[in-house]
C-alpha positions as CSV (number, residue, x, y, z in Angstrom):
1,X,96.3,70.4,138.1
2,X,96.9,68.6,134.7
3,X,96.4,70.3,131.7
4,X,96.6,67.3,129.3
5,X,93.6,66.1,127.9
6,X,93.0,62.0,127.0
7,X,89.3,61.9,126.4
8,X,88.3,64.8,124.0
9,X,85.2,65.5,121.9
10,X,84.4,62.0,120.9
11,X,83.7,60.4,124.5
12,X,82.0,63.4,125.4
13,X,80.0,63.4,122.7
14,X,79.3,59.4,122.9
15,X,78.2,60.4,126.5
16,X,75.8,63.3,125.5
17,X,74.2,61.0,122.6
18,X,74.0,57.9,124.0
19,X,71.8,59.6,127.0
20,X,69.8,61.6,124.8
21,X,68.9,58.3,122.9
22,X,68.8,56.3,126.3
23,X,66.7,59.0,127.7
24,X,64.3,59.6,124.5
25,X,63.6,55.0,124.7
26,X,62.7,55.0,127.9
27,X,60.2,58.3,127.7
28,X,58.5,56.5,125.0
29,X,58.4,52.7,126.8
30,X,56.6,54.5,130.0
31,X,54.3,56.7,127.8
32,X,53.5,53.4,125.8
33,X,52.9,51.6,129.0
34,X,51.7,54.2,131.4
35,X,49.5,55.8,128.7
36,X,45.7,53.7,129.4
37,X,43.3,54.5,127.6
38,X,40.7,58.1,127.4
39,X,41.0,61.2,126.1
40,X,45.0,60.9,126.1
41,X,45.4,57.7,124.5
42,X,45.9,59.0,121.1
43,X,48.3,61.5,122.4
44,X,50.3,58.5,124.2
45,X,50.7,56.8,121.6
46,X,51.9,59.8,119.6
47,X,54.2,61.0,121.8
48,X,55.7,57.1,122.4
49,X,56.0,56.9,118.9
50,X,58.5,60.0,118.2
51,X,60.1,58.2,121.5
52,X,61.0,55.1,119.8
53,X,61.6,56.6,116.4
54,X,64.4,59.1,117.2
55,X,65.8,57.6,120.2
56,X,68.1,54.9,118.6
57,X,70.0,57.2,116.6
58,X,71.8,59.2,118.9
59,X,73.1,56.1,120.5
60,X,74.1,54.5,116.8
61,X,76.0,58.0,116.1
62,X,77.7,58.1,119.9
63,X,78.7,54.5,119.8
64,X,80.3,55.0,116.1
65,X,82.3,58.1,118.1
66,X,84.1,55.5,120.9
67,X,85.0,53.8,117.7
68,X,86.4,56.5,116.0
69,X,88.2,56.9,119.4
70,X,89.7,53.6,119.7
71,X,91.4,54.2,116.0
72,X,90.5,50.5,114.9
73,X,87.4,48.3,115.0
74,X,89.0,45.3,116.4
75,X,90.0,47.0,119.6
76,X,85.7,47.5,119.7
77,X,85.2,44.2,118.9
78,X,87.4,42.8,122.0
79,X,85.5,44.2,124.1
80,X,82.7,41.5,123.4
81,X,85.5,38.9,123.5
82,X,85.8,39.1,127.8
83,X,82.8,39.0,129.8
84,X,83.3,40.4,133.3
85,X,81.6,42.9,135.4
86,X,84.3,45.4,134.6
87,X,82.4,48.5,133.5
88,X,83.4,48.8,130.0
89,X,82.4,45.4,129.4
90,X,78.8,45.4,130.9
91,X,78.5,48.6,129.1
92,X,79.5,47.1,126.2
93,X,76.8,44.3,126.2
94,X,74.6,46.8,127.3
95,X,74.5,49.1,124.8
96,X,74.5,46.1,121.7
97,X,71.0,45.2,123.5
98,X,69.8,48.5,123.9
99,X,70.4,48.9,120.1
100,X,68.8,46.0,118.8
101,X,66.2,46.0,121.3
102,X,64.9,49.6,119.7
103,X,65.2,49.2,116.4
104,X,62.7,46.5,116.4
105,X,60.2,48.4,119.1
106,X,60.9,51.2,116.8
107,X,60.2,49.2,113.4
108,X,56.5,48.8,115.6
109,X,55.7,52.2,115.0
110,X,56.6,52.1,111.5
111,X,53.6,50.5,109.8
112,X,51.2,52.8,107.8
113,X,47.7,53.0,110.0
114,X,50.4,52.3,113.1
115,X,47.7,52.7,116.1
116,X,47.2,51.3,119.2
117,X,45.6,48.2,119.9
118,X,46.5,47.3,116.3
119,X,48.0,43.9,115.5
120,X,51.5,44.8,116.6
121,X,50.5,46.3,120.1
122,X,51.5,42.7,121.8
123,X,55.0,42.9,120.5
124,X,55.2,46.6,121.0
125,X,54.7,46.3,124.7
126,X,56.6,43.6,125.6
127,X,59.4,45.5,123.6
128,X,58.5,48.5,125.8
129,X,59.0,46.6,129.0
130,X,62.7,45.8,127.7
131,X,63.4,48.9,126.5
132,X,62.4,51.1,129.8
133,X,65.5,49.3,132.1
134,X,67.8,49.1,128.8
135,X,67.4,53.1,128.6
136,X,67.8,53.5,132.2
137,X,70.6,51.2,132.3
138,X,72.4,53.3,129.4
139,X,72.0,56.7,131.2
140,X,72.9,55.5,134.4
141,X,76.2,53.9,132.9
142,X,77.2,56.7,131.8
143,X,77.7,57.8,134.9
144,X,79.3,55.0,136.2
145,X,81.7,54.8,133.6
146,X,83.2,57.5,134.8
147,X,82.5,56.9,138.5
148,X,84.9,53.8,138.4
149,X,88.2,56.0,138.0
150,X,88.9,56.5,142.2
151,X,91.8,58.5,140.4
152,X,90.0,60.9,139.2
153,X,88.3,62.8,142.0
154,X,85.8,65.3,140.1
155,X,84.5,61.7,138.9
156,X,84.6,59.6,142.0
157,X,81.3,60.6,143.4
158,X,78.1,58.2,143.8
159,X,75.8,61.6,142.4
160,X,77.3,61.6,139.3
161,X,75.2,58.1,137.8
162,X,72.0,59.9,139.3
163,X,72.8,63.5,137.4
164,X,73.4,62.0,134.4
165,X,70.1,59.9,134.4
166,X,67.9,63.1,135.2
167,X,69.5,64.8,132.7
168,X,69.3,62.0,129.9
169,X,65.5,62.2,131.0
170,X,65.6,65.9,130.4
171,X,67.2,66.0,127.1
172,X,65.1,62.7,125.7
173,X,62.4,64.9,126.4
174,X,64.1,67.8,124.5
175,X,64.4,65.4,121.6
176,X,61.2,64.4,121.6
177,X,59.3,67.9,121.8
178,X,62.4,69.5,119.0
179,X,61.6,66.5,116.8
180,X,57.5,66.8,117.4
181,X,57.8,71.2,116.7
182,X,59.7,70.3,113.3
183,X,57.9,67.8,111.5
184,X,54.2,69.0,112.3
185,X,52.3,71.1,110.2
186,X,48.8,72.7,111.1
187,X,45.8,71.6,110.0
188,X,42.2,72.2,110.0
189,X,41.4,69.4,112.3
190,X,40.7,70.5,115.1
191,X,40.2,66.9,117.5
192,X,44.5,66.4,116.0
193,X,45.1,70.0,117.1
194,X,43.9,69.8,120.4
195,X,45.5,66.3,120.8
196,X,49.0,67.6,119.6
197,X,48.6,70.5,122.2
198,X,48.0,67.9,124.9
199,X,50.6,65.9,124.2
200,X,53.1,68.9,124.2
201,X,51.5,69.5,127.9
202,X,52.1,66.0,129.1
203,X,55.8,66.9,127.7
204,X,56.6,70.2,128.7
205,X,55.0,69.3,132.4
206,X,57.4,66.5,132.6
207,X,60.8,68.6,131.6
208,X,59.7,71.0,134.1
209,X,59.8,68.9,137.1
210,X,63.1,66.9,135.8
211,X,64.6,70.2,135.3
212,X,63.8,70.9,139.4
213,X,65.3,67.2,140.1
214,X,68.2,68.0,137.9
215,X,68.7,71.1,140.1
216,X,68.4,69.3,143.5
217,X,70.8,66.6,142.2
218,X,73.4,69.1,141.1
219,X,73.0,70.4,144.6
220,X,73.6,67.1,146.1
221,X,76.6,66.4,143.9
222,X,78.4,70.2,145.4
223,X,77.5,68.8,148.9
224,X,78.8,65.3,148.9
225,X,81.8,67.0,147.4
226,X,81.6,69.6,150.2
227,X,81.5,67.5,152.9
228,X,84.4,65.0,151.9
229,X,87.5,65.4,152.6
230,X,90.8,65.2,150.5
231,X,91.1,65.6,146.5
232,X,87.4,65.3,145.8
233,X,86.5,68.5,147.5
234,X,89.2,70.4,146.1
235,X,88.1,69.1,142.5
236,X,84.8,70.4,142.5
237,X,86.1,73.2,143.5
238,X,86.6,74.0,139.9
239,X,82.9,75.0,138.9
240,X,82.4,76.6,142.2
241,X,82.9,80.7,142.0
242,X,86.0,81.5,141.4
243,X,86.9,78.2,139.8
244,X,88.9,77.6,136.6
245,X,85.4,76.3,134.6
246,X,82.9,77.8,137.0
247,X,81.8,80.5,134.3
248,X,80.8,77.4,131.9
249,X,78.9,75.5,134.1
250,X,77.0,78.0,135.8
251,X,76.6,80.0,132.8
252,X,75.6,76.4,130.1
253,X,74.6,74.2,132.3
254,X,72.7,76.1,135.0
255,X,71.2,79.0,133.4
256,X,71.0,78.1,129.6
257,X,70.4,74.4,130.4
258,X,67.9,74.6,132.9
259,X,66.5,77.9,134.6
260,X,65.8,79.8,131.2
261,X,63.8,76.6,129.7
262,X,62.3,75.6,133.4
263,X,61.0,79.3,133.3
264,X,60.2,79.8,129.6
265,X,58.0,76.3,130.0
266,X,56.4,77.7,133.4
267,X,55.1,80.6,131.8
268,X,52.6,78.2,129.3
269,X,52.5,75.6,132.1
270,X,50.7,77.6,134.8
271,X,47.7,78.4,133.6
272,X,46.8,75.1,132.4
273,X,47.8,73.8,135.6
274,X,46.1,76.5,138.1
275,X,43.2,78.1,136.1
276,X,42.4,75.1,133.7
277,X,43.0,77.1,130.8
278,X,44.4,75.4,127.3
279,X,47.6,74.7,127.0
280,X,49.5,76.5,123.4
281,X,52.6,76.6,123.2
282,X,53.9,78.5,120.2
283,X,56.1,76.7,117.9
284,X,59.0,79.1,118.2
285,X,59.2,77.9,121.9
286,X,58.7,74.7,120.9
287,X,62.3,75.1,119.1
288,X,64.0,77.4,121.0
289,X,63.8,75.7,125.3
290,X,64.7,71.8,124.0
291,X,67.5,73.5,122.3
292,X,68.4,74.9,125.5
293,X,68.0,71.7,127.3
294,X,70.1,70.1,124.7
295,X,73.0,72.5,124.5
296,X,73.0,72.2,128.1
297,X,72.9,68.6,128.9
298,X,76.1,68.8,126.0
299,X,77.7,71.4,128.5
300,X,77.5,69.2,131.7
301,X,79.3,66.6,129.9
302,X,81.4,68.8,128.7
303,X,82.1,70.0,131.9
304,X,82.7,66.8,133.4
305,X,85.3,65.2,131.4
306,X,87.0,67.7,131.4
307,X,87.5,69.3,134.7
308,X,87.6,65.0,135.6
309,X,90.8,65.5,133.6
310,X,92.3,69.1,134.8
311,X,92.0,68.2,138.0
312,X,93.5,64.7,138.5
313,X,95.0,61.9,138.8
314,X,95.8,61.4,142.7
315,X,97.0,58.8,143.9
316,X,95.2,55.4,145.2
């Protein structure tokens, strides 16, 4: 194993941000477009709108981190100099699209009396329908990025682009439900209550049955790994028991990142879904399992790069 350590906080923070961005985008561009019309219209449009609103950032701040990491603007800019289908420059283009693309189907959203079916709904959803395969395209290459280095084993596997698109799904969510439990404030209208309550079910629904995909694909990534040969089995072997970072993943990424929220959203999701009582989450929840889903999807990138890095390069 190598103990030196190339990519450090920056990339694995660009690669937490830019999903949680990538994954918050293309939430809100399927909500948007999904949404229809009746009683959850309004809550559609709500949710969409926190969606396009806080998603961009994270993938401003993340791409500003690669920068930071490359020491010197320039070397960013050449990257837009060469157009191939290497992975850093399709990335690259990607993510100056996915950028400028959301700021204006965020600036949509922005107008006082913002509603839909207003003036702006046109542009909004055509901005939506960019937006959905720009998001996905983000979180997937995330995965990729990574998946392109045959040298390092823990990385070469075809999972790894599909884990980190659940989980960019999962943690957009996260965003959106942290950002919604912050900035409301209770009123005395009722018909707003009950359609901020709904919304939060549509929400917490979701993160429940990404968090159960996140868990099959995590299985699926130990197997391929299990049932290859040569250095990439005995690179995963890291996070299995006994392994050198097995403690941190199953510990942050399994339990805190996904079976403690999973369970915690269960517990208001149930009887909604099987008794057709309302659904109320309390705000303290509301905080406390997208935090957990956050500091979780951070952990599996964590995890990643780094054991990519303790436990390579072989030879090609």
């Amino acid at each position: 194993m190598s103990g030196e350590l190339y990519w450090g906080l920056p990339v694995i923070g660009y690669l937490f941000l830019a999903g949680v961005g990538a994954g918050a985008v293309t939430v809100s561009s399927y909500v948007l477009l999904r949404g229809g019309g009746g009683r959850f219209a309004g809550a559609h449009f709500s949710l969409a709108r926190y969606g396009a609103l806080l998603g961009p950032f994270p993938v401003m701040l993340g791409t500003g981190m690669i920068i930071f990491e490359l020491g010197r603007w320039d070397r960013a800019l050449n990257l837009f100099k060469l157009i191939n289908l290497s992975p850093m420059s399709i990335g690259s283009w990607l993510l100056l699209l996915f950028m400028t693309i959301t700021v204006l189907y965020g600036a949509t959203f922005l107008p006082p009396g913002a509603h839909r079916g207003d003036r702006l709904e046109g542009a909004r959803r055509g901005l939506a329908w960019v937006c959905m395969p720009l998001g996905i395209g983000v979180a997937v290459y995330t995965g990729v990025m990574l998946g392109a280095m045959p040298s390092r084993p823990f990385w070469n596997s075809p999972i790894l682009a599909l884990l980190f698109l659940v989980s960019s799904l999962s943690t957009g969510i996260a965003t959106i439900i942290l950002g919604r439990a912050l900035v409301h404030r209770k009123g005395a209208d009722r018909a707003a209550e009950k359609q901020f309550h709904e919304s939060g079910y549509l929400l917490t629904v979701s993160d429940v049955m990404l968090i159960g995909l996140e868990l099959m694909v995590i299985f699926l990534f130990l197997m391929f790994a299990h049932l290859t040969v040569g250095g990439v089995k005995e690179a995963v072997s890291i996070i299995l028991p006994g392994g050198r970072m097995a403690a941190m993943f199953w510990i942050w990424v399994v339990l805190v990142g996904l079976l403690l929220p999973a369970l915690l959203e269960m517990v208001y999701v149930v009887p909604p879904l099987f008794y057709h009582r309302s659904f109320a989450a309390p705000r303290s929840v509301e905080v406390v399992v997208p935090v957990s889903v956050l500091i979780g999807g951070f952990m599996l990138r964590y995890v990643v790069v780094v054991a990519g890095q303790i436990t390579g390069p072989v030879g090609i």
